[in-house]
C-alpha positions in Angstrom: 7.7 -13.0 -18.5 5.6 -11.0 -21.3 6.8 -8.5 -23.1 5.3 -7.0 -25.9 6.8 -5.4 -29.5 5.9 -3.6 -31.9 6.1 -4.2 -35.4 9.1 -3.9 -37.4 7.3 -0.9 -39.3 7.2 0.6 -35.9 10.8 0.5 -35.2 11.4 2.4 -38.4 9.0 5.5 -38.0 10.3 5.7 -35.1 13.7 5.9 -36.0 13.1 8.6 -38.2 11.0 10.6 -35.6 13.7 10.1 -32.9 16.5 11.5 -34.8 14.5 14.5 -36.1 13.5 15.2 -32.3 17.6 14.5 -31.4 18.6 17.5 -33.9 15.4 20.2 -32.8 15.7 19.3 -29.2 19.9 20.2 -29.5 19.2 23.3 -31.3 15.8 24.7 -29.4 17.7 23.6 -25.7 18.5 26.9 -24.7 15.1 28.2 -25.3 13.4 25.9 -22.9 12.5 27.3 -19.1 14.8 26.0 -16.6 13.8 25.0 -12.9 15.9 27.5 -11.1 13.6 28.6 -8.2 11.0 27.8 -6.1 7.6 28.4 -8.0 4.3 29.2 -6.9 1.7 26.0 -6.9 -2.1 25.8 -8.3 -3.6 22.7 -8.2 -5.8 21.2 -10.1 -3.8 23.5 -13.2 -0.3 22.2 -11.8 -1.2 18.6 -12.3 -1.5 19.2 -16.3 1.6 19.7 -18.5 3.9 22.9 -18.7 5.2 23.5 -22.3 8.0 25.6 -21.5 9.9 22.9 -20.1 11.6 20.6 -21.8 10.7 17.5 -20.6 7.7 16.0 -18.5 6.5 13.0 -16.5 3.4 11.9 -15.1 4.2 8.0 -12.9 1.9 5.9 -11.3 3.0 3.0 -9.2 1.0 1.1 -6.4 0.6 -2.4 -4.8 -3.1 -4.0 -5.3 -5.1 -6.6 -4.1 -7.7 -8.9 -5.1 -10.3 -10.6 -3.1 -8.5 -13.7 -3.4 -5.6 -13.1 -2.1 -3.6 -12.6 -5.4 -1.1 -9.7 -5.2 0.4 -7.2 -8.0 2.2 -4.3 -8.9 1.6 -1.7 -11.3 3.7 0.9 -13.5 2.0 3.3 -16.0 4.1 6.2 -17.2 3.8 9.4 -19.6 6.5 11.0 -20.8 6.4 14.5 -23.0 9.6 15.8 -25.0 10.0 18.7 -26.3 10.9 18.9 -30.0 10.8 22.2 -30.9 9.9 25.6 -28.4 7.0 26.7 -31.3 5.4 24.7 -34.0 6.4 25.2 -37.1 2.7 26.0 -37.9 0.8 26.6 -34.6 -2.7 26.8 -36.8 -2.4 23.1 -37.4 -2.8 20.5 -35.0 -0.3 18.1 -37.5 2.4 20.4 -36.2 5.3 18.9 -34.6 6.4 20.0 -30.9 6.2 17.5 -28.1 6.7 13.3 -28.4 5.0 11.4 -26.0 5.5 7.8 -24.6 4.1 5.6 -22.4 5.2 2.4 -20.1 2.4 -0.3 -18.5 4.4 -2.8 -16.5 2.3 -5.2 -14.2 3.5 -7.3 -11.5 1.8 -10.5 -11.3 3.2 -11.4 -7.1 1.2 -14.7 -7.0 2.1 -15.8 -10.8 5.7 -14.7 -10.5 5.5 -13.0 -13.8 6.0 -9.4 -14.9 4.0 -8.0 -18.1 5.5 -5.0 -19.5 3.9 -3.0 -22.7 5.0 0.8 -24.0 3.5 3.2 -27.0 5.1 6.4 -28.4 3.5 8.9 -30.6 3.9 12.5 -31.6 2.0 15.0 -30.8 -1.8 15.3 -32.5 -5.7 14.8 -32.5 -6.4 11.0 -31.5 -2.9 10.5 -30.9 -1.6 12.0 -27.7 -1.3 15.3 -25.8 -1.7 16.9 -22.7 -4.1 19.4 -21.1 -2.6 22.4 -19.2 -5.2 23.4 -16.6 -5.3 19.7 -14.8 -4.4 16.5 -15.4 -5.1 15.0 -18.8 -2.5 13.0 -20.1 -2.9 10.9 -23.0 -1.6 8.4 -25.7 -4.0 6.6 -27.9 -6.2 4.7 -25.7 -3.6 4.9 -22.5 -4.9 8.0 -20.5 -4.8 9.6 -16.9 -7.5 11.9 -16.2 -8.9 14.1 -13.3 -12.5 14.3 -12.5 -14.6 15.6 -9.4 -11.4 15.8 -7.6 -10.6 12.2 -8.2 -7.7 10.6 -10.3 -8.3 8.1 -13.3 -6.0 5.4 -15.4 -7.0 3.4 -18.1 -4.4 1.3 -19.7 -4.7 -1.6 -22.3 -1.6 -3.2 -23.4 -1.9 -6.4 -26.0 -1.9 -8.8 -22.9 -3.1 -7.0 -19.6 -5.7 -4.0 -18.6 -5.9 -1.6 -16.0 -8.8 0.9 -15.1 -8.1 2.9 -11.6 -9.9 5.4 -9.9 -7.6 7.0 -7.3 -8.4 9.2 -3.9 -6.1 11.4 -2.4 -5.4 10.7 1.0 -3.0 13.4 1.8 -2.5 17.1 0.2 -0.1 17.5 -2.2 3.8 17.2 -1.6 6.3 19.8 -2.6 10.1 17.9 -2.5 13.0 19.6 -2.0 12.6 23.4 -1.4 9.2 24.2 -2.3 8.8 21.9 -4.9 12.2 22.8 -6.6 13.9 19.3 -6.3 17.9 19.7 -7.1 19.7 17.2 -9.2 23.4 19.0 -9.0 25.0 22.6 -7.4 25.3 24.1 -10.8 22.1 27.0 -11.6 19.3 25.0 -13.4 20.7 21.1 -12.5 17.2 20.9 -11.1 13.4 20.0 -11.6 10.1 20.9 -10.1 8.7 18.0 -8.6 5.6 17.1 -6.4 3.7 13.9 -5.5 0.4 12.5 -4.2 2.2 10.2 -2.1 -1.1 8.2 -0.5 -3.7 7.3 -3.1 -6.6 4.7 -2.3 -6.9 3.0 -5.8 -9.7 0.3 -6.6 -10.5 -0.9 -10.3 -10.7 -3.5 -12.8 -7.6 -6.0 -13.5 -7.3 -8.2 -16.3 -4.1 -10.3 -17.0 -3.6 -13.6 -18.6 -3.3 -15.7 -15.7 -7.0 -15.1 -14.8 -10.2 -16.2 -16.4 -11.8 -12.8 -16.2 -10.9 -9.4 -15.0 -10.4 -9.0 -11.3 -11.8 -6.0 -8.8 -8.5 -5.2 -7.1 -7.8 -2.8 -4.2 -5.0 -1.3 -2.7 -2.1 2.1 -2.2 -0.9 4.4 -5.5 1.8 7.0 -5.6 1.6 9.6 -8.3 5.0 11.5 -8.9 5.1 14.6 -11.5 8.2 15.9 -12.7 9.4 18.3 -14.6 12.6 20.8 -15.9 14.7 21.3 -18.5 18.1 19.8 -17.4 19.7 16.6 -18.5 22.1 14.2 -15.8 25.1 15.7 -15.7 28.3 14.0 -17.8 30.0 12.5 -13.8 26.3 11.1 -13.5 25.4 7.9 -14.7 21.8 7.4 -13.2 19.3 7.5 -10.2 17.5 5.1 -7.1 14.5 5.8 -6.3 12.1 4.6 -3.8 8.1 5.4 -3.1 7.7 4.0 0.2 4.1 3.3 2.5 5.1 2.5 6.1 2.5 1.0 8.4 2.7 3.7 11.0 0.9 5.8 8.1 4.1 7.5 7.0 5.1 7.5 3.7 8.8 8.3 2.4 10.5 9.3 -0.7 14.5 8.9 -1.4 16.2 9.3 -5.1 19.8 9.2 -4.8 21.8 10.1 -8.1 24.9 8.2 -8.6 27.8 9.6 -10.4 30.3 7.5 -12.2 33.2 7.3 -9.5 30.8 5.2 -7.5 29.6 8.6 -5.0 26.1 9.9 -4.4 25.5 13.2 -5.8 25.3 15.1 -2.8 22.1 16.8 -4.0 20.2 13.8 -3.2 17.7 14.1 -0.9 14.3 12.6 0.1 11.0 13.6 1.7 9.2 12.2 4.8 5.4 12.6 5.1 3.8 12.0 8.3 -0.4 10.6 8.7 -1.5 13.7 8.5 0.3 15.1 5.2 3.0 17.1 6.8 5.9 16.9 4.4 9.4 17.2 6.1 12.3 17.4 3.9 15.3 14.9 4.7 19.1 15.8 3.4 21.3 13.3 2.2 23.7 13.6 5.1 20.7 11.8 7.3 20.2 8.9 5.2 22.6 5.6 5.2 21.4 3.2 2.3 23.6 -0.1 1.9 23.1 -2.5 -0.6 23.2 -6.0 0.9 22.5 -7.9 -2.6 22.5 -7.7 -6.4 20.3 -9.7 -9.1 21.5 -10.0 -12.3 19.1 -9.7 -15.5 19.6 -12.6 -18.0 18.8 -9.8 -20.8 20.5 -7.0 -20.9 23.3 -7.7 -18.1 22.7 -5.5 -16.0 23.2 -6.0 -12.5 20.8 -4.3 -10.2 21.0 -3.9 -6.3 18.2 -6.4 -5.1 18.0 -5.9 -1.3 18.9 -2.8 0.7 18.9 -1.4 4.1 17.7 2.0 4.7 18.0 4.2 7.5 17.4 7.3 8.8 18.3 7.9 12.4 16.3 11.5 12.6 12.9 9.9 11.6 13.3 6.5 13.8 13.8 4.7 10.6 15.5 1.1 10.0 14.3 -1.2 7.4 14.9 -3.8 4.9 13.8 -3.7 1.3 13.4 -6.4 -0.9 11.6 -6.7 -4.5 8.0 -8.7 -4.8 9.4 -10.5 -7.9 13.1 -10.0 -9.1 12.7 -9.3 -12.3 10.8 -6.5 -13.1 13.1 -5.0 -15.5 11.6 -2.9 -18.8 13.2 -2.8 -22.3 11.8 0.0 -23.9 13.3 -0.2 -27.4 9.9 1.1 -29.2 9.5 4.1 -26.8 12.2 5.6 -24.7 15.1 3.2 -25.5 16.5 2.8 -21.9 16.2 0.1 -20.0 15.9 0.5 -16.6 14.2 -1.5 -13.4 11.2 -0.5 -12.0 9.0 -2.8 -9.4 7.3 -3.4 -6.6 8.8 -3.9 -3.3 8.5 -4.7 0.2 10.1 -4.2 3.5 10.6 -4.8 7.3 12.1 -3.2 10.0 11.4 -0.2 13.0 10.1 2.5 12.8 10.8 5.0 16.3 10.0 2.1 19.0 7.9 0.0 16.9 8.1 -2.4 14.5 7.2 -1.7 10.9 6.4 -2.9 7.6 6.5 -1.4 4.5 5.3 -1.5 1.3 6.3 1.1 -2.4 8.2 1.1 -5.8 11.9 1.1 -6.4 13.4 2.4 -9.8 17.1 2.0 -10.6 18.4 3.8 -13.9 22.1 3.6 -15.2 22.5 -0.3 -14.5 22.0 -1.2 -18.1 23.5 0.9 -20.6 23.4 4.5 -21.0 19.7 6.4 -20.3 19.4 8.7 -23.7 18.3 12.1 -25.0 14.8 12.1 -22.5 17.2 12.2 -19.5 
């Protein structure tokens, strides 16, 4: 396990920036834009950030390959948060309105260790920001990037490196209705949410397991997310899963769990045939049972470790399990939750045949409380 920190001077700034964002963000809240309809998409523009919403994500995950056979998992997040609707002098580029922060995690499979690094910065020139017309999402030297129609991440955390160029596989996909993904039945419990769900990624890897950097190969997933609505109080976090079947299908599920033990009915998921086609599956077709539990030696939490998901309408029956168990982040110098994110694996049918699979899990909630960002 490696897991970096930052200084103790850090931890202060940050302190005083976080609770100075906690007090504009309650007061400015009402101002923000709320995700109560479906929208009309652009792309490239819809792939950069919107302002008007509260908060913001741009996740990359994917499984690589080297051409030795090693295996590993990757993670690299951006996060915007609003702090105040305008500037408090929109003439200067020192003016406070979004924070940003950033997670790298990397799976080493064949090391059995997981590397985890995370920045945060306000808004500024050299620091971080956003463009609005594409992607262009950046935080110090951490940046994701579109170019020529192709995708790019550079990451370079105190003990591992990552440089991507990603190709779209598939168009676009709009979850939920249109692209208006709902979190709860109340007006605004909601987000707008769309992903490039099969990305051919190749690149440079560098960890500290290996001599020198490694050309690694392999499947990315990029989700973007964004809306202006927290979890509601009787919710207490969210699975996800980013799934690449072997028939060419790809799958995405987030089910939010409130704090009787119940899924939000809300919860949905999206199935995405070879060609692109995105169908939209309702949580009343889906059967996801937890057939194990791992428990992390740091912050207590105990996370669901093996599942079986299925989903009679689309043929689907399989098996999850995670590449490495622990793949947990503790994100005290950024967003302050802890949550587990990782690569996994799976086996199963799909229709007739039998199927493999291979994507990301995230699970919120299992370790304390999630914050102000959510």
């Amino acid at each position: 396990m490696i897991r970096t920190r930052p200084p103790l001077l850090f931890f202060a700034v940050l302190l005083v920036l976080w609770c100075g964002l906690a007090m504009e963000a309650a007061a400015a809240a009402p101002g923000w834009m709320r995700a109560d309809a479906p929208k009309t998409w652009r792309f490239p523009r819809d792939n950069g950030a919107h302002e008007a919403y509260k908060t913001e994500w741009w996740y990359f995950t994917g499984i690589l390959n080297d051409d030795r056979g090693g295996q590993y998992g990757f993670e690299i997040t951006f996060f915007r948060e609003g702090a105040r609707l305008e500037p408090e002098d929109p003439g200067s580029p020192w003016s406070l309105r979004d924070i940003y922060f950033a997670h790298f995690a990397i799976t080493d499979v064949s090391g059995r260790r997981f590397i985890v690094d995370e920045r945060a910065s306000r808004k500024g020139p050299g620091l971080a920001g956003a463009s609005v017309d594409r992607l262009g999402v950046w935080l110090l030297d951490w940046r994701a990037h579109e170019e020529g129609g192709r995708l790019f991440l550079e990451a370079r955390g105190n003990t591992a490196q990552l440089n991507l160029e990603l190709d779209a596989m598939k168009s676009p996909v709009l979850h939920g209705d249109r692209g208006l993904s709902r979190k709860g039945s109340l007006p605004g419990q909601a987000s707008y949410y769309v992903s490039f769900t099969d990305l051919h990624a190749s690149g440079l890897l560098r960890i500290p397991r290996l001599a020198q950097p490694v050309l690694v190969r392999g499947v990315s997933w990029f989700d973007h997310e964004f809306g202006s609505a927290q979890l509601a109080r009787d919710q207490s976090g969210w699975d996800w899963f980013g799934l690449h079947l072997s028939d060419g299908r790809d799958l995405m599920l987030y089910l939010l769990r409130r704090t009787d033990g119940s899924v939000e009915p809300e919860s949905s998921g999206t199935i995405v045939d070879r060609s692109g086609r995105a169908r939209h599956v309702a949580l009343t077709q889906v059967t996801v049972d937890v057939l194990d539990h791992w428990r992390s030696q740091r912050s207590g939490g105990v996370y669901p470790s093996r599942w079986r998901v299925r989903i009679p309408a689309e043929g689907l029956d399989l098996t999850l399990s995670p590449l490495l168990a622990d793949q947990e982040l503790s994100t005290p110098g950024s967003t302050g939750v802890t949550y587990w994110e990782g690569a996994v694996e799976g086996r199963g049918t799909s229709g007739n045949m039998k199927a493999t699979c291979l994507g990301y899990a995230e699970m919120t909630g299992y370790a304390g409380k999630l914050g102000a960002l959510f």
